[in-house]
C-alpha positions in Angstrom: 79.0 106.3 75.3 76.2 109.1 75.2 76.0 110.4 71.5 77.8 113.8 71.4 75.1 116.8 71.5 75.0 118.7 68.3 74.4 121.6 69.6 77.0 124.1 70.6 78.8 125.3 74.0 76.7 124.7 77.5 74.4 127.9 77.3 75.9 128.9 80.8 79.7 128.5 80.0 80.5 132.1 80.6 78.5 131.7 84.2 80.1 128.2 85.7 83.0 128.2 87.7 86.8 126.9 86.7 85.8 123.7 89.2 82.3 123.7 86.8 83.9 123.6 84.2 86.6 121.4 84.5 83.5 119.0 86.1 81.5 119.3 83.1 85.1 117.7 80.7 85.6 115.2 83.7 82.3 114.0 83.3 82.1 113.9 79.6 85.3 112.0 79.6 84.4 109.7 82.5 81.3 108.2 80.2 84.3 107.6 77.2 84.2 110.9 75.3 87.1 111.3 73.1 88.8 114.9 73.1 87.7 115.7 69.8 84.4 115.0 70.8 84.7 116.8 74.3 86.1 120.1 72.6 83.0 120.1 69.5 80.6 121.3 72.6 82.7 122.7 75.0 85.1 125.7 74.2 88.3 124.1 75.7 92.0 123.3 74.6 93.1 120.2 74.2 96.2 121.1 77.0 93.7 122.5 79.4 91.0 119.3 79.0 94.0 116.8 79.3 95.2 118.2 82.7 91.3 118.0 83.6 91.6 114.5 82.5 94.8 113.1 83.4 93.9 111.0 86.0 90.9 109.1 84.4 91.4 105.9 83.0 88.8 104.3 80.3 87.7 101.4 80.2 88.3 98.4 77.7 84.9 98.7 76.9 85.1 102.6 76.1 88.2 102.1 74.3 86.7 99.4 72.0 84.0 102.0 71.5 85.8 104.7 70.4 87.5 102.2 68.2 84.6 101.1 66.4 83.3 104.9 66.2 86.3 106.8 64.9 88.2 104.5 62.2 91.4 106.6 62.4 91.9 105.8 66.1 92.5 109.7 67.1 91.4 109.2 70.6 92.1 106.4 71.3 94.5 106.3 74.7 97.9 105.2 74.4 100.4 104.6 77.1 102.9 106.9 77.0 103.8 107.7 80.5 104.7 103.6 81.6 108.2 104.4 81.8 107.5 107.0 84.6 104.8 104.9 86.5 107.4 102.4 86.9 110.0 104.5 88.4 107.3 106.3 90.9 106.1 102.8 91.9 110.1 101.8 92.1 110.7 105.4 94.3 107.1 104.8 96.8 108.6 101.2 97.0 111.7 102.2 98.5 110.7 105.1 100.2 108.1 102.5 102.2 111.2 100.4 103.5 112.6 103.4 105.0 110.1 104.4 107.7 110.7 101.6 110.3 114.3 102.8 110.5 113.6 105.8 110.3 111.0 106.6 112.7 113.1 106.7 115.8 114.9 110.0 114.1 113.4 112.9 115.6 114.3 115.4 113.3 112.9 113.2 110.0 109.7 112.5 112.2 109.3 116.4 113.2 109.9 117.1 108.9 107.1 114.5 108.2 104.8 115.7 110.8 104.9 119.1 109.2 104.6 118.6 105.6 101.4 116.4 106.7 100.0 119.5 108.8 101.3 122.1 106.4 103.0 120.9 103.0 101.2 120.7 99.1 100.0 117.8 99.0 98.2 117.5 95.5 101.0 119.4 93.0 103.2 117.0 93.4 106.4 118.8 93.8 107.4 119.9 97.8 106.0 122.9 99.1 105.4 124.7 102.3 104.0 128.2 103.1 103.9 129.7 106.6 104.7 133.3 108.2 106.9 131.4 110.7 110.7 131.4 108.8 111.5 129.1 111.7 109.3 126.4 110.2 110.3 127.0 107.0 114.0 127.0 107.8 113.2 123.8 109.6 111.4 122.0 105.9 114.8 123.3 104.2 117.0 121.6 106.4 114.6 118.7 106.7 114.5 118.5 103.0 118.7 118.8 102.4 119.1 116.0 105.1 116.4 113.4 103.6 115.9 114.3 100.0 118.6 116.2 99.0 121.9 118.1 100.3 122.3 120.4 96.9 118.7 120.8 97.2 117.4 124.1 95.0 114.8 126.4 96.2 112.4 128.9 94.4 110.0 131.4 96.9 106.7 132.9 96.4 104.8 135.9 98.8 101.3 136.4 99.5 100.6 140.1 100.5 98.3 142.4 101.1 97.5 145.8 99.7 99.5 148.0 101.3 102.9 145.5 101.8 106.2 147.4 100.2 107.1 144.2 97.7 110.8 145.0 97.4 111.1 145.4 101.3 109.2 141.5 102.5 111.6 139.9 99.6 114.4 141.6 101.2 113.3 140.3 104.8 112.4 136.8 103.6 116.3 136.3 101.9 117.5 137.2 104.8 115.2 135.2 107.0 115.9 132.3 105.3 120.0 132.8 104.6 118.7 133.0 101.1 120.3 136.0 99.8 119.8 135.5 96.2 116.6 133.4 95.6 114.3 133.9 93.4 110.5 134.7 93.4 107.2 133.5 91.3 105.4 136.3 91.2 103.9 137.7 94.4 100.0 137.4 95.3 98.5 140.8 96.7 95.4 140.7 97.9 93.5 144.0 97.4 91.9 146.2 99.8 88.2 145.8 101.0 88.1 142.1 102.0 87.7 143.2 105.3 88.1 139.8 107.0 91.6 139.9 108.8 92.9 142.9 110.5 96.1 141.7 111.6 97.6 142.1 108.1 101.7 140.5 108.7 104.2 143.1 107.5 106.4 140.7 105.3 103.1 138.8 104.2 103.3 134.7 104.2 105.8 132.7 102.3 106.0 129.7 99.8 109.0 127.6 99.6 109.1 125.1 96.7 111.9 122.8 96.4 112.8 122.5 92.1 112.8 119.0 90.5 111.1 117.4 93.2 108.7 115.3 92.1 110.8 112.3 93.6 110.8 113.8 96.5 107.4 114.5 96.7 106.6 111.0 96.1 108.7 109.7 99.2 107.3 112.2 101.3 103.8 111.0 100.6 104.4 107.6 101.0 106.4 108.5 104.5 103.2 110.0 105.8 101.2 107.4 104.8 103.4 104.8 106.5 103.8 107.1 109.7 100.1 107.5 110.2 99.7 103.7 111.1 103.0 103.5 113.0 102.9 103.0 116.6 102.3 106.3 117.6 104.8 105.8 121.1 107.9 107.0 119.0 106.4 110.3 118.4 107.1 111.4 121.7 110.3 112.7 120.6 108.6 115.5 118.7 108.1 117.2 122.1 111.9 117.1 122.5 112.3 118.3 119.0 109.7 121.0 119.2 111.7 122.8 121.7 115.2 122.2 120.8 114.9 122.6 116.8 114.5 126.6 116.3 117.6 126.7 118.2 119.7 125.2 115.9 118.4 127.1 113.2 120.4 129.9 112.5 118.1 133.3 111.6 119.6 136.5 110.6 117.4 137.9 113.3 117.1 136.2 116.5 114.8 138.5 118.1 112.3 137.8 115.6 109.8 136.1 118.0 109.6 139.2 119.8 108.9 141.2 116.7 105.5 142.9 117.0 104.4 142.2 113.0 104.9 138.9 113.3 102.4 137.6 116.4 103.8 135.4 119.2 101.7 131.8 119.0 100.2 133.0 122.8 99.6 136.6 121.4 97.6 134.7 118.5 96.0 132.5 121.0 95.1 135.0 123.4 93.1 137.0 120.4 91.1 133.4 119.4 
């Protein structure tokens, strides 16, 4: 390890950005800093520099370094999430034995293929935003018929200045035969930004499924697996593509023909 600089905070702190500075722990701790001796010159928490950190592992070397430097053994890594690690590796095992069987489903195919074009793929917990509620409607049903049928659901909105809040919640419930869910709080983007004009009049949507980290571990582990299948079963999508907003049932049918929210050949006729 590099002997800790005496003197205080990086000079530029106040100037680098959150990736900078998140960076500038990574690094420290990559080259077998302690956290104790990350936090002496930068002006961190310990919370915020472990979720900066959480995926770096030291090596034996650095660990027997920090064991010779700091007699105590504060800082020295210990083990404590092996009991998880074991059940993800046990849910990505089984998850991985599913695929074959389950790629001549259309429907579980069509719910992959859209989490991998659309879904959060580094929080680890499900979630999907569009302005479409047919695709979402679609990832909720996809979600109660492959993860889980009690399946709970919390929404978010991302709006512009000049959105009525109360109003897009209202149309979103409905939209999604949601009538009493519940909301992080809403994103509004102020005024002057200047670089979209066709501002939608209920805004975009998140839809996180709760306690699904499980989930989101099959559902990485399905794309994965789907990616280097044969790609001749996918076919079905175009049967799917068509037939699946019609079994979704939408408090307003005539949606696609509502002029704040753009047809897909009104949108490509603007590109």
């Amino acid at each position: 390890m590099e002997t800790s600089p005496e003197a205080g905070p990086t000079p530029d702190w106040d100037q680098m950005t959150r990736w900078e500075r998140a960076e500038a722990g990574r690094s420290l701790r990559r080259k077998g800093w302690t956290y104790g001796e990350i936090m002496a010159v930068l002006p961190v928490g310990k919370g915020t520099l472990s979720g900066w950190c959480r995926d770096i592992r030291l090596t034996e070397e650095q660990i027997e370094a920090i064991k010779a430097r700091v007699p105590s053994q504060k800082g020295v890594p210990k083990d404590t999430n092996w009991r998880r690690r074991t059940e993800v590796e046990a849910i990505r095992a089984r998850a991985a034995t599913e695929v074959q069987e389950r790629i001549i489903d259309s429907f579980w195919v069509a719910g992959v293929v859209l989490y991998w074009a659309e879904g959060d793929k580094t929080s680890r917990r499900l979630s999907l935003v569009n302005t479409d509620p047919r695709a979402l409607n679609l990832f909720i049903r996809w979600i109660r018929n492959y993860h889980e049928p009690h399946a709970e659901f919390v929404l978010g909105l991302h709006l512009h200045a000049g959105n009525v809040e109360s109003d897009a919640k209202t149309w979103w419930r409905a939209a999604l035969s949601m009538p009493d869910a519940g909301f992080h709080k809403t994103f509004i983007k102020p005024p002057g930004t200047g670089h979209r004009k066709n501002h939608l009049a209920h805004g975009v949507c998140r839809v996180v499924m709760r306690r699904s980290g499980d989930a989101w571990q099959r559902t990485m582990v399905w794309i994965d697996r789907l990616s280097e299948e044969n790609p001749s079963p996918l076919i079905d999508l175009v049967r799917v593509a068509s037939s699946t907003a019609e079994q979704i049932p939408l408090k307003d049918k005539a949606a696609g023909s509502n002029p704040a929210r753009p047809t897909i050949r009104q949108n490509q006729t603007r590109a």
